[in-house]
C-alpha positions as a printed NumPy array, in Angstrom:
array([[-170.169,  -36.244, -245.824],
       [-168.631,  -39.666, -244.943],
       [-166.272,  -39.465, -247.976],
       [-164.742,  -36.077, -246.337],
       [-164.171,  -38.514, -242.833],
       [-161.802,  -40.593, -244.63 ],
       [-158.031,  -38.749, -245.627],
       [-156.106,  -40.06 , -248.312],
       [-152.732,  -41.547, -246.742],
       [-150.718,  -41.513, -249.89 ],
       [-147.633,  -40.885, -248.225],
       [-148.064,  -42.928, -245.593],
       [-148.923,  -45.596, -247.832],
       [-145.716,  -45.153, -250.249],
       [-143.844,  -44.632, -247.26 ],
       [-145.075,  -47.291, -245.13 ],
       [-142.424,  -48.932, -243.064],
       [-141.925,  -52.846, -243.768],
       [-141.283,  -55.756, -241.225],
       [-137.875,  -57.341, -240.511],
       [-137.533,  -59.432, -243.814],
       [-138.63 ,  -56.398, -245.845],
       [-141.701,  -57.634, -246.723],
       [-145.344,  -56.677, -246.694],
       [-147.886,  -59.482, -246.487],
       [-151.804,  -58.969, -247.65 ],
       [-153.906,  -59.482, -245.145],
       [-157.878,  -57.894, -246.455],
       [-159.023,  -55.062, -248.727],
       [-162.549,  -53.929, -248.185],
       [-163.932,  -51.376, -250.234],
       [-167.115,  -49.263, -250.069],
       [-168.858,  -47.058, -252.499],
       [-169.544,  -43.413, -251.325],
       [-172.111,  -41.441, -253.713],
       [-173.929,  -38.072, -253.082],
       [-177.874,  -38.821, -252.747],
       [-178.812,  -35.246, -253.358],
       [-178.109,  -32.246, -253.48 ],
       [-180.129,  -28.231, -253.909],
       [-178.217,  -27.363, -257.025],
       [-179.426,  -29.646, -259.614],
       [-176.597,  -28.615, -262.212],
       [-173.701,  -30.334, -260.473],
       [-172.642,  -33.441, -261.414],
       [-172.709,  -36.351, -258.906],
       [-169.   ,  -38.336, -258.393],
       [-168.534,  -41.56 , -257.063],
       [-165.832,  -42.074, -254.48 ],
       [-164.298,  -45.723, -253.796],
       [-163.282,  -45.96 , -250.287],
       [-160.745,  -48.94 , -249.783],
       [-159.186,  -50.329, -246.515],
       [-156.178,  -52.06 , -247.156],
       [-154.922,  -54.485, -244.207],
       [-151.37 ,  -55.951, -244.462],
       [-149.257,  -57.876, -241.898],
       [-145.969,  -55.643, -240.993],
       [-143.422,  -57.389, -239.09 ],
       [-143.557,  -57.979, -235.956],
       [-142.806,  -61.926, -234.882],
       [-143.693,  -64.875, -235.776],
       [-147.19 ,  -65.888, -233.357],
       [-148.127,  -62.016, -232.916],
       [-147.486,  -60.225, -236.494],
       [-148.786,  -56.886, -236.816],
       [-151.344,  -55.436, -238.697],
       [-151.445,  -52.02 , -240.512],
       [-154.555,  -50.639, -241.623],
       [-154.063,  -47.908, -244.799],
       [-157.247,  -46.114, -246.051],
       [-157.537,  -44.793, -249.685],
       [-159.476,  -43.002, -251.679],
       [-160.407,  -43.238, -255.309],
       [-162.464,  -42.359, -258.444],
       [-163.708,  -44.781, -260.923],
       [-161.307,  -44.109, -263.449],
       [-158.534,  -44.836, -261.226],
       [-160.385,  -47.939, -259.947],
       [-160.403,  -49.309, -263.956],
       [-156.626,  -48.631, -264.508],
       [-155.934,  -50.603, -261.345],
       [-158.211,  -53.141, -262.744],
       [-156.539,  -53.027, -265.862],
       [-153.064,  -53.263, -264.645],
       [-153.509,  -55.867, -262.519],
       [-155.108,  -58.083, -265.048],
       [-151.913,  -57.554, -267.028],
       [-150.195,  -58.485, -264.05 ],
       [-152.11 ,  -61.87 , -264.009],
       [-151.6  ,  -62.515, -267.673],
       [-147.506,  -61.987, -267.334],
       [-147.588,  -64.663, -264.917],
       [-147.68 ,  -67.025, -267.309],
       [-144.912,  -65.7  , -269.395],
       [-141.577,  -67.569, -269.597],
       [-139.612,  -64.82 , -268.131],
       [-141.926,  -65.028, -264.75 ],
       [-141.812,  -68.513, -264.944],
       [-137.98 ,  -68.352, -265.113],
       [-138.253,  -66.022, -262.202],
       [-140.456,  -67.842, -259.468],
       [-138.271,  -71.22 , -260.386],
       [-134.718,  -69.488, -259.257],
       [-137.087,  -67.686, -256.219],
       [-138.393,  -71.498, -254.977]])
């Protein structure tokens, strides 16, 4: 199955080495869904796999940065928390506190 081809690099991910200021930049996520068509034993349950691709720039200089690739895997209900946390992300943006913040960062 195509979901088996693809490991989870959770350590590598967490782990991930940064570039010279420290910093990882996004680059692309693409994402795919991975279901089971069918299957001979009708009682089990089907489960939906997100495969994501995360690309990020990693150091390197200035005309040639690098890019590092990091493939995940995930269920739905891990796909809605992410959702969910990064739309409280979005909505703390506009809090004084962050505003504070990205004034002293400028």
């Amino acid at each position: 199955m195509a979901s088996n081809a693809l490991a989870v690099e959770r350590h590598s991910a967490l782990t991930a080495t940064s570039g010279a200021d420290g910093k990882m930049r996004y680059k692309n996520l693409s994402w795919r869904l991975d279901t089971e068509l069918a299957r001979r034993n009708i009682s089990s349950k089907t489960e939906p796999k997100y495969m994501l691709r995360l690309d990020v720039y990693d150091g390197g200089n200035e005309d040639k940065p690098r890019v590092k690739s990091m493939h995940l895997q995930a269920d739905f209900a891990n796909m809605k928390r992410l959702q969910t946390e990064l739309q409280r992300a979005l909505g703390e943006l506009g809090a004084p506190h962050a505003q504070r913040l990205t004034r002293y960062i400028k």
